[in-house]
N, C-alpha and C positions, 0 to 999 in steps of 0.2 A: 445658408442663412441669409434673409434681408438685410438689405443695408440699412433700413432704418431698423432693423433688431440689433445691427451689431453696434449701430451709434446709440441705442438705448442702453445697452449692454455696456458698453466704454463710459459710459457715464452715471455707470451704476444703480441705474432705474430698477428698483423690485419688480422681475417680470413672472406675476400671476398668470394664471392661466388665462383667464381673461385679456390681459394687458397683452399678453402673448397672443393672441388669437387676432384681438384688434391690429395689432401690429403687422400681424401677417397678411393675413386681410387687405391690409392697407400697402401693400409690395407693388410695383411696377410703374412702368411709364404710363403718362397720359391714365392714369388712377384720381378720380374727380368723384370720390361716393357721395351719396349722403351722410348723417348718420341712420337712418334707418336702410337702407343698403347697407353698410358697414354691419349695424345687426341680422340684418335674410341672413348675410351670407358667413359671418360670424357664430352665429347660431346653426348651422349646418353642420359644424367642426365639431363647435363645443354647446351641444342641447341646450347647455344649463345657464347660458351667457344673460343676463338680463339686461332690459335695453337702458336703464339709469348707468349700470356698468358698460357699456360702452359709449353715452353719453359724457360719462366720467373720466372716462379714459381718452378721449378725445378732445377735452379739456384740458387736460393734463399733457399729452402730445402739444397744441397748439402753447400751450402757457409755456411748458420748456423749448419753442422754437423749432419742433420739430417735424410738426405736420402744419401746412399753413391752410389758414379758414377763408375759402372764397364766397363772395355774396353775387350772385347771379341776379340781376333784376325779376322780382317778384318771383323767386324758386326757394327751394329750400338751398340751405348752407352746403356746400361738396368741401370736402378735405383733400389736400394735396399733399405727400408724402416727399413728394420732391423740394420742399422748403430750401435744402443746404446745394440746390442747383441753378443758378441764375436763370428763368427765363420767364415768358409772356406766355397768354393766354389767346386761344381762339375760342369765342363761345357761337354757338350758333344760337340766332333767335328766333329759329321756329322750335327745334328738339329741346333744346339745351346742351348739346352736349357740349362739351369742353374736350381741345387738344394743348398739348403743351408746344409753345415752339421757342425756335430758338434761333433769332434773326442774329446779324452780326452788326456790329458796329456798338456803341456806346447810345444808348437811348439818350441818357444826359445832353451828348452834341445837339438835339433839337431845342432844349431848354437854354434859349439865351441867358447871359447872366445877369441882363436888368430885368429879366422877368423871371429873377429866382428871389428878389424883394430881399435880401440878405442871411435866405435860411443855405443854412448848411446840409445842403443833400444827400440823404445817407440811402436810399433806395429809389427806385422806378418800379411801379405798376403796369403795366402797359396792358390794357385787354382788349385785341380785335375783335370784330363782333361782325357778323352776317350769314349766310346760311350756307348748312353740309352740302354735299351735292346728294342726301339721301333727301332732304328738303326741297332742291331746285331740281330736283330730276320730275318729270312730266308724269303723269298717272297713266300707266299701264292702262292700255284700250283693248277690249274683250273681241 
């Protein structure tokens, strides 16, 4: 079973067939869907999956803290499953793809404290950005 079905499960989520499918769907490392990806390949399992129900349910995943909603500059929305695992984002800006990484150190140590204005820090964002090497690699010559 996924770890996010069994943290669904521990916490008593009614898992529909639906809910269940979305859930599954949404299993692994460096997993960055859309919600229409989440439906293709949702709908492969279970026919009958409508894409408001999986909408719904990814709603519902992000509102309990479970799947976290990333915003890509001018793309659609990707879901990260990985929410209960500290770490940063690499996006690339030609594809889009997204890798998850996971640097060491305390992101916070770069944040002086007279440029934290006196809020009290409860998380870090961090998201690299620049291109795959499927993006910088050179076009094949015939």
């Amino acid at each position: 079973m996924s770890e996010l079905l069994e943290r669904l499960r521990g916490r008593g989520w009614r898992l529909t067939s639906q809910r269940r499918v979305v859930a599954e769907v949404l299993d692994g490392e460096h997993v960055h869907l859309t919600a229409d990806e989440v439906h293709a390949r949702a709908a492969r399992r279970l026919p009958e999956i409508s894409r408001a129900g999986v909408y719904n349910t990814l709603g519902e995943l992000v509102a309990l803290g479970e799947v976290a909603e990333l915003a890509a500059h001018g793309r659609a929305k990707r879901y990260d499953p990985n929410a209960h695992r500290p770490h940063h984002h690499l996006v690339c800006s030609g594809c889009g793809l997204i890798r998850d990484v996971h640097p060491t150190g305390d992101p916070l140590d770069g944040l002086p404290a007279r440029e934290r204005f006196g809020f009290a820090v409860s998380g870090v964002e961090v998201v690299y950005r620049g291109l795959c090497s499927s993006c910088t690699a050179e076009p094949s010559r015939a």
